[in-house]
GUDREN-631708 format. One line per 10 residues: number of its first residue (from 0); their letters; for each residue y, x, z of N, C-alpha, C. Coordinates in steps of 0.2 Angstrom, whole numbers, m for minus. Example, Ala and Ser with C-alpha at 12.3 -4.5 7.8 and 13.67 -1.06 7.14 Angstrom:
// GUDREN-631708
0> as> m28:66:39:m22:62:39:m16:66:39; m11:64:35:m5:68:36:0:64:39 $
END
This chain:
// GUDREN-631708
0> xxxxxxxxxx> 417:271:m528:421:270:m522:417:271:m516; 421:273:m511:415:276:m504:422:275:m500; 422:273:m491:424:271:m488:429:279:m484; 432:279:m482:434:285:m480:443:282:m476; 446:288:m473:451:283:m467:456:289:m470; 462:287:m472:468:287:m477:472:290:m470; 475:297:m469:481:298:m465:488:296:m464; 489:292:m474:495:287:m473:494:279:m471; 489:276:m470:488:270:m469:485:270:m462; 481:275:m459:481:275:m453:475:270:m453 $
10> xxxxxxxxxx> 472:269:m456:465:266:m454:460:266:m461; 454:264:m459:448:265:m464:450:262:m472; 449:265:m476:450:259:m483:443:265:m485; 446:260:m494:441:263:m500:446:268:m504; 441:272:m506:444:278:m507:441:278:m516; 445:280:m523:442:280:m528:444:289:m531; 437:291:m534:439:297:m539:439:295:m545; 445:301:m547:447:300:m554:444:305:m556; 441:306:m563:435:311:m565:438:314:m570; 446:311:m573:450:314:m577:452:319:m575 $
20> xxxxxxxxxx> 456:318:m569:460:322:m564:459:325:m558; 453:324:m558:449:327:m551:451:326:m544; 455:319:m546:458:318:m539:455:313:m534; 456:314:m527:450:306:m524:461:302:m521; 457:296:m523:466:291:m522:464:285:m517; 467:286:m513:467:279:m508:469:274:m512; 466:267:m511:465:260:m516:471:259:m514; 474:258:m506:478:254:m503:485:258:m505; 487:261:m505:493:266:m505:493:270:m512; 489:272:m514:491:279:m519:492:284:m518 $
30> xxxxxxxxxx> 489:285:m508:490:293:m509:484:299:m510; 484:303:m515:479:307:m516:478:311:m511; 472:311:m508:468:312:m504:467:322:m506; 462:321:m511:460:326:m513:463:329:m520; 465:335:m521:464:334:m528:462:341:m531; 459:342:m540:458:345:m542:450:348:m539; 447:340:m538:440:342:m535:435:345:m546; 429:348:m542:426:348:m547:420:344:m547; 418:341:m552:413:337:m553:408:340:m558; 404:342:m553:395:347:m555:391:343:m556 $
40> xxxxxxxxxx> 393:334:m559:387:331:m564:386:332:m568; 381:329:m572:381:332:m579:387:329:m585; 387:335:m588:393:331:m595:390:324:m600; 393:320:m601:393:316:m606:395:315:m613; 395:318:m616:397:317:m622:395:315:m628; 398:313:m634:397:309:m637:398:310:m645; 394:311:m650:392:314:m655:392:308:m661; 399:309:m663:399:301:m667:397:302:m674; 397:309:m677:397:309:m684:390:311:m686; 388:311:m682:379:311:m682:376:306:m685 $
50> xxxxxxxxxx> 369:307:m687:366:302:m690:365:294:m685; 366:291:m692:365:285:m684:357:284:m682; 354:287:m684:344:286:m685:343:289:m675; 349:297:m674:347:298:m667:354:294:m663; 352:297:m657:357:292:m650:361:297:m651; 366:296:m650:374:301:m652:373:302:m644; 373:299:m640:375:301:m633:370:306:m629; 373:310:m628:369:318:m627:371:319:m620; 366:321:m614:367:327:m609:365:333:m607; 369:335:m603:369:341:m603:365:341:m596 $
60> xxxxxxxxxx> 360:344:m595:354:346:m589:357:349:m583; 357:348:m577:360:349:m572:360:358:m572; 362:363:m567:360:371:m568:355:369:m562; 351:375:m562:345:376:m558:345:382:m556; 344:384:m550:347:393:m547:340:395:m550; 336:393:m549:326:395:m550:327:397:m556; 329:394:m562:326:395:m569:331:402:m571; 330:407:m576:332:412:m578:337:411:m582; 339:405:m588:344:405:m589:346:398:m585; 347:395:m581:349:391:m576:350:384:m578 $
70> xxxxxxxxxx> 345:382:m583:344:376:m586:347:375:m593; 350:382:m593:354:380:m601:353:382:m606; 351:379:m611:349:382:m617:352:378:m622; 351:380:m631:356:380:m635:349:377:m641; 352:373:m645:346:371:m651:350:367:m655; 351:372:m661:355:371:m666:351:366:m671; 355:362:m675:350:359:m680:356:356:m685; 355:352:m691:358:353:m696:365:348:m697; 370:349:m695:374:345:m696:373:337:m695; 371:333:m700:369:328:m701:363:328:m696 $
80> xxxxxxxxxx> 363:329:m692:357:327:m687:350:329:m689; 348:328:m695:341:328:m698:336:336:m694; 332:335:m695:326:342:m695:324:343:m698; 322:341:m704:319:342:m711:319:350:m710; 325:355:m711:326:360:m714:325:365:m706; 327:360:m701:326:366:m693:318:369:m693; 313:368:m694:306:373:m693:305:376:m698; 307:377:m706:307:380:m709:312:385:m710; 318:388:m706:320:391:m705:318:398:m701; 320:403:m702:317:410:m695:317:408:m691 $
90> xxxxxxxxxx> 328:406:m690:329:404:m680:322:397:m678; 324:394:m683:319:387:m679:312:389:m677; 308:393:m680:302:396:m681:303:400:m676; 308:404:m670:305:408:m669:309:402:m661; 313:396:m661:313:395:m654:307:389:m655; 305:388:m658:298:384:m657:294:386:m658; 293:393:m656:287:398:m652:287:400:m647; 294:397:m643:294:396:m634:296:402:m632; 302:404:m633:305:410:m632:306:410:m626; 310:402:m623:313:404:m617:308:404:m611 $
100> xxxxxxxxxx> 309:410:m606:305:414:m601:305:407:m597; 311:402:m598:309:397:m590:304:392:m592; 299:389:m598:297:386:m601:292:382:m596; 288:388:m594:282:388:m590:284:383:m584; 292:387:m581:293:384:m573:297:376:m574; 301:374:m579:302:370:m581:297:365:m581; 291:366:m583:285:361:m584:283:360:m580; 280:365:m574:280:364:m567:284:360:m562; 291:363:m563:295:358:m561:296:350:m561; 292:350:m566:295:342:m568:287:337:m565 $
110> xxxxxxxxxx> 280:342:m566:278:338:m562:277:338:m556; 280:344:m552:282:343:m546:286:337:m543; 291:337:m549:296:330:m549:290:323:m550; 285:326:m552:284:317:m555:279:317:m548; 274:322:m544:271:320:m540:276:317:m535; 283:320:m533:287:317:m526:289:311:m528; 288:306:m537:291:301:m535:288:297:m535; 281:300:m537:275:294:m534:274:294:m529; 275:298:m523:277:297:m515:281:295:m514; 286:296:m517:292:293:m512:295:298:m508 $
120> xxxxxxxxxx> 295:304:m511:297:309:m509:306:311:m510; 309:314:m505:316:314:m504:318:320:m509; 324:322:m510:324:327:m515:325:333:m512; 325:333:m507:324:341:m501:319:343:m503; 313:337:m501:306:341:m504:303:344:m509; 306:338:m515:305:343:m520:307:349:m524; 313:350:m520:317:357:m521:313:361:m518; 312:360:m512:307:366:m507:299:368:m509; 299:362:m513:291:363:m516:292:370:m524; 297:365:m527:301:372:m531:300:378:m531 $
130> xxxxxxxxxx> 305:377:m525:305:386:m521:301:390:m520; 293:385:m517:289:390:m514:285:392:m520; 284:386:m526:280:388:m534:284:394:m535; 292:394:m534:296:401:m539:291:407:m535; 295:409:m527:291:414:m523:283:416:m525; 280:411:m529:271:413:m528:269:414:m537; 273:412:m541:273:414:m547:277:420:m548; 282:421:m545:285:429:m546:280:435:m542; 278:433:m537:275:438:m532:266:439:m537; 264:436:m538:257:434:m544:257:431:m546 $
140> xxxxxxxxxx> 254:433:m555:253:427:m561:248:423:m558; 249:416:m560:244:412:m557:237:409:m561; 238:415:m568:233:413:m573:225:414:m571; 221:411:m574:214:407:m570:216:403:m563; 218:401:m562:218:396:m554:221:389:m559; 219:385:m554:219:377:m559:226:377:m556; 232:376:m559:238:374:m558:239:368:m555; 236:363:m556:237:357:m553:236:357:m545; 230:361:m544:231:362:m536:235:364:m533; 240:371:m537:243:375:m534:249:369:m535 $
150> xxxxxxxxxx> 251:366:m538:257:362:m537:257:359:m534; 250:354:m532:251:350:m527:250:353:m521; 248:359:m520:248:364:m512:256:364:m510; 259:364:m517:266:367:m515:271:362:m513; 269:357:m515:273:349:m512:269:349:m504; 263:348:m504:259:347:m497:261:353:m491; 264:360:m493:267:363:m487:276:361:m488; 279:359:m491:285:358:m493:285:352:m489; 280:346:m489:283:342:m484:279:342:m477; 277:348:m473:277:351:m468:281:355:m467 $
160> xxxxxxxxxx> 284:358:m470:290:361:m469:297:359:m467; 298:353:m470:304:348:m470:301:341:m466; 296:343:m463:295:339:m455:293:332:m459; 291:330:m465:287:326:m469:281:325:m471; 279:327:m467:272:326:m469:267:322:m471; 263:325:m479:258:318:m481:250:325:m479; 246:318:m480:239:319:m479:234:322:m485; 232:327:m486:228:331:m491:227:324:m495; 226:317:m493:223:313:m498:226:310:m502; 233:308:m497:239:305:m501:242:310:m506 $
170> xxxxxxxxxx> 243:318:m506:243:319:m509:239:322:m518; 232:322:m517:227:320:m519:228:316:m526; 231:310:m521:231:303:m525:235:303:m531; 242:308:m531:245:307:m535:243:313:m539; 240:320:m542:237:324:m543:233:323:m548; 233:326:m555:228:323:m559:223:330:m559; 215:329:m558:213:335:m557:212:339:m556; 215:339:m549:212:345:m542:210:337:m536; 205:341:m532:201:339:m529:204:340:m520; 203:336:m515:204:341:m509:202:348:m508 $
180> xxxxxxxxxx> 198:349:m510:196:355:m509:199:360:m513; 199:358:m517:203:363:m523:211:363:m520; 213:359:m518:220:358:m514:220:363:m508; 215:361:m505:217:365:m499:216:371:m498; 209:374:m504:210:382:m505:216:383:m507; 218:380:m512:228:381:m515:231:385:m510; 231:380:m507:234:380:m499:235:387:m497; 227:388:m495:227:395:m490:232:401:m496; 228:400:m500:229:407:m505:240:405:m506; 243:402:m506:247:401:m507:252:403:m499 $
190> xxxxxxxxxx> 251:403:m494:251:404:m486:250:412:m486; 245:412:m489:242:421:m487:249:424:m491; 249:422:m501:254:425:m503:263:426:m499; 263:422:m498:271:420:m494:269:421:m487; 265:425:m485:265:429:m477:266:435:m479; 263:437:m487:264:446:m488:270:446:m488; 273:442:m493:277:444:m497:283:445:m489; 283:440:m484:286:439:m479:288:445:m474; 282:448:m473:280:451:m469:278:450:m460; 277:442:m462:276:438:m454:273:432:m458 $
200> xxxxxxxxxx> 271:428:m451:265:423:m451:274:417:m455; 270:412:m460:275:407:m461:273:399:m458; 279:397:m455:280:392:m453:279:386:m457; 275:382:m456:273:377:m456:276:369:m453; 277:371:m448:280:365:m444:271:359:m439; 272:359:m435:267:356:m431:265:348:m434; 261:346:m435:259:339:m435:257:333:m430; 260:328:m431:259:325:m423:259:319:m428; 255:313:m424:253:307:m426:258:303:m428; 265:303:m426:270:299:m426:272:301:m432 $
210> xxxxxxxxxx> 271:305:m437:272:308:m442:269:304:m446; 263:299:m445:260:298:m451:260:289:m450; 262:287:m444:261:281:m439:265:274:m445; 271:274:m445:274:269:m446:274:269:m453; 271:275:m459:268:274:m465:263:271:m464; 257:271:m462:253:265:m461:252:262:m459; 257:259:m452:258:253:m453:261:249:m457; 265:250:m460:269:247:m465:264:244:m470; 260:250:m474:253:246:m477:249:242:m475; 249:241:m467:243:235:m464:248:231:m465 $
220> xxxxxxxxxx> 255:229:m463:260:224:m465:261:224:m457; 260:227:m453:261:225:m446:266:224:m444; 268:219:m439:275:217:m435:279:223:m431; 285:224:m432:289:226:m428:287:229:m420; 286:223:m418:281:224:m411:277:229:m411; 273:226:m414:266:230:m413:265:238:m415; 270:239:m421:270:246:m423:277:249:m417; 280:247:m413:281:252:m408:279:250:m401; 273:249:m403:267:248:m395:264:255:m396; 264:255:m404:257:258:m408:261:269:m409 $
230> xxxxxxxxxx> 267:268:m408:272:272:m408:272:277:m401; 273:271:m398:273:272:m389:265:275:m387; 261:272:m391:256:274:m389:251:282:m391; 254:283:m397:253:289:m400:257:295:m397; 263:293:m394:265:298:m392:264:301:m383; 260:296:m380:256:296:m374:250:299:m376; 248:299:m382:241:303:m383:240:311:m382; 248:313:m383:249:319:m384:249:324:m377; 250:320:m372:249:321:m366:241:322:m366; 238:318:m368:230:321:m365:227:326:m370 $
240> xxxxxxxxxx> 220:327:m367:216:333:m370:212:327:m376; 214:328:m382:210:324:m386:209:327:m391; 203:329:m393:204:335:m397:200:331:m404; 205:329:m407:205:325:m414:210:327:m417; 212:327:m424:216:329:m429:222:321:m428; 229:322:m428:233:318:m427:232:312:m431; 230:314:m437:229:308:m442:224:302:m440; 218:304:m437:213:301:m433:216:298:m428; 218:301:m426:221:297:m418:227:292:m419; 228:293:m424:234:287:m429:232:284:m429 $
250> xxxxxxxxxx> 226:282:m430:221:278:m435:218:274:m428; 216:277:m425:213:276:m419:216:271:m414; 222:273:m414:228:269:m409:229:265:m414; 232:262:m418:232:256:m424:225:253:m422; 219:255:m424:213:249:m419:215:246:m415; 216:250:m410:216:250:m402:221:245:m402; 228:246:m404:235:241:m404:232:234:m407; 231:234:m413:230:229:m417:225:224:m413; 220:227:m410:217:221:m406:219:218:m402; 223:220:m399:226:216:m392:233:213:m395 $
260> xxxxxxxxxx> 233:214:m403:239:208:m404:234:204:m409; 240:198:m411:237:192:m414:235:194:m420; 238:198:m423:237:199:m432:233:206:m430; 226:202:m428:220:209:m429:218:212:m436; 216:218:m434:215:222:m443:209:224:m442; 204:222:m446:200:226:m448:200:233:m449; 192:236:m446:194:245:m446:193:245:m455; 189:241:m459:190:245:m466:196:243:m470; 199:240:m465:206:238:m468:211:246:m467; 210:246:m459:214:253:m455:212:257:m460 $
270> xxxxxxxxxx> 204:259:m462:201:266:m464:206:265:m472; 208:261:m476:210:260:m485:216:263:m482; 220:260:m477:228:262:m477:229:269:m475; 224:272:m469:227:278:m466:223:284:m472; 214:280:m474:212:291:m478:209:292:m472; 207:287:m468:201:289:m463:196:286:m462; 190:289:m462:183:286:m463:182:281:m457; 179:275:m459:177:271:m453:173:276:m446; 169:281:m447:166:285:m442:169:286:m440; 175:291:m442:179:294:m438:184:291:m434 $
280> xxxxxxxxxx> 189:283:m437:190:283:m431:186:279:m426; 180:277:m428:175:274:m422:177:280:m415; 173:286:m419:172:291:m415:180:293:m411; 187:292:m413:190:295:m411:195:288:m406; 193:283:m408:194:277:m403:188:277:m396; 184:281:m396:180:282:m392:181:287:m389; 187:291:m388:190:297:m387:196:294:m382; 199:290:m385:205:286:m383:204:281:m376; 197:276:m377:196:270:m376:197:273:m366; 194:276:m364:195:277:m359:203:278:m354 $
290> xxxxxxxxxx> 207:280:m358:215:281:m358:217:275:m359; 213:270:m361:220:263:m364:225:261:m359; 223:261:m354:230:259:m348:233:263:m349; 234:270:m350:239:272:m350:242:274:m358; 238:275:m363:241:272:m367:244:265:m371; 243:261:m368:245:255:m371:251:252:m367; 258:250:m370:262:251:m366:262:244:m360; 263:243:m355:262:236:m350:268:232:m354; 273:231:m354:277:227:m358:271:223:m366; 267:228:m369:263:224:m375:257:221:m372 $
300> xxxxxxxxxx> 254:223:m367:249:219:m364:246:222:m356; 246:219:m352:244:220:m344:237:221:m345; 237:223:m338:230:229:m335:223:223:m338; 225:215:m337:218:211:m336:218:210:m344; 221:210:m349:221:209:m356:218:215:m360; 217:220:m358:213:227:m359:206:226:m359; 204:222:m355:196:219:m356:193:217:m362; 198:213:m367:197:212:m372:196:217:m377; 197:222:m376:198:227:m380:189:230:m383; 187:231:m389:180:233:m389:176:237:m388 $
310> xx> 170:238:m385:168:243:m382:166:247:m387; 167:257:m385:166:261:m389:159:262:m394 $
END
């Protein structure tokens, strides 16, 4: 049921679909709204005369535009559910030597699926990380290159591109197997392919500290408050010459914030939560510290309460 505003009722109700008749029906009245929608979830169906030993209840796999036969495939076995007789046959023998062409991408797929859901990654990105593996596997074989780097390159420019962006480390972390550095050569080589193939520079999308901010606050447990002091604050930074990587300067202003509130954080608290070396942000709060008036918003703390702050 999903809210929606009825023509005949003349105000918001609940609206329900019938998945028999494809119709959406006002609760209130019974007037069909919609009908003869299609429903492009997966089938349900249900296999009673099969052995009881497997799950009768089967589905069918969503289609996929990327894969060659578009997710569908067929796998015959013996009436009675068993397989005793399916690998001793030719057909069984010859589809369990991996006929089908999408095998490879399917497999890729899915751990591109599993790295987005150890982020917390939206399903846009992982469709786009898809995409940009299908483009880089058609355009060249990817054989000798560690594949795990290249999949994670392909999530890491996929959420630059969809204006989500994680940190070479976070994604790293969910990675079994490649290295930063083996990521972020991925990276180039992966960039370079999809510039040929393009025939122009590709878009990345720009990284700015506000992008990475309220993720780590969230891990330090910071107050409401504080993380839009900490907000306001990063996006005044962008007005000066601070020639530090936004990530750092994230880090940097989280210091800076958190000490002039009550719930101080430790910098190797900061450093666990952002993927920033305690020297760096030393060094890039020392870039900052000079700015803090006007970084720090007057509403969080006045000109005389900045004394507190500790020297670079």
């Amino acid at each position: 049921m999903s809210d929606s505003s009825c023509p005949d009722c003349k105000r918001p109700t609940e609206v329900v679909f019938d998945h028999s008749a494809g119709d959406t029906v006002c609760s209130e009245c019974g007037l069909v709204l919609e009908s003869h929608s299609i429903d492009e979830t997966s089938e349900w169906r249900i296999f009673a005369n099969e052995s009881a030993d497997n799950d009768p209840v089967r589905v069918g796999g969503p289609s996929n535009p990327l894969l060659v036969n578009a997710g569908l495939s067929t796998v015959i076995s013996n009436p009675n559910g068993s397989s005793s007789d399916f690998f001793t046959s030719s057909l069984g023998r010859w589809q369990n030597r991996g006929a089908n062409p999408d095998r490879s991408l399917i497999q890729s797929f899915k751990t591109i699926a599993t790295m987005s859901d150890r982020l917390g990654l939206v399903a846009t990105i992982k469709d786009r990380a898809n995409e940009i593996y299908k483009k880089v596997e058609d355009q060249k074989p990817l054989r000798g290159r560690n594949q795990d780097a290249i999949l994670a390159a392909c999530l890491y420019i996929a959420c630059r591109q969809e204006d989500k962006p994680r940190t070479v480390k976070e994604i790293c972390s969910v990675v079994n197997g490649a290295s930063k550095k083996e990521i972020g050569r991925a990276k180039e080589y992966i960039v370079k392919q999809l510039e040929v193939e393009m025939g122009q520079s590709m878009e990345m999308g720009t990284i700015h500290g506000g992008d990475f901010l309220r993720r780590f606050c969230s891990h330090l447990g910071m107050s409401n408050q504080t993380v839009k002091a900490a907000q306001e604050a990063v996006h005044k930074s962008e007005e000066l010459d601070i020639r530090r990587s936004p990530i750092s300067i994230a880090a940097a202003v989280i210091y800076m914030i958190t000490q002039l509130s009550d719930d101080k954080k430790l910098l190797k608290d900061i450093s666990v939560a952002t993927g920033v070396a305690e020297g760096t942000i030393r060094n890039s709060y020392k870039d900052l510290h000079p700015h803090a008036s006007k970084l720090v918003p007057t509403w969080f703390a006045r000109a005389e309460d900045l004394k507190i702050l500790c020297s670079p």
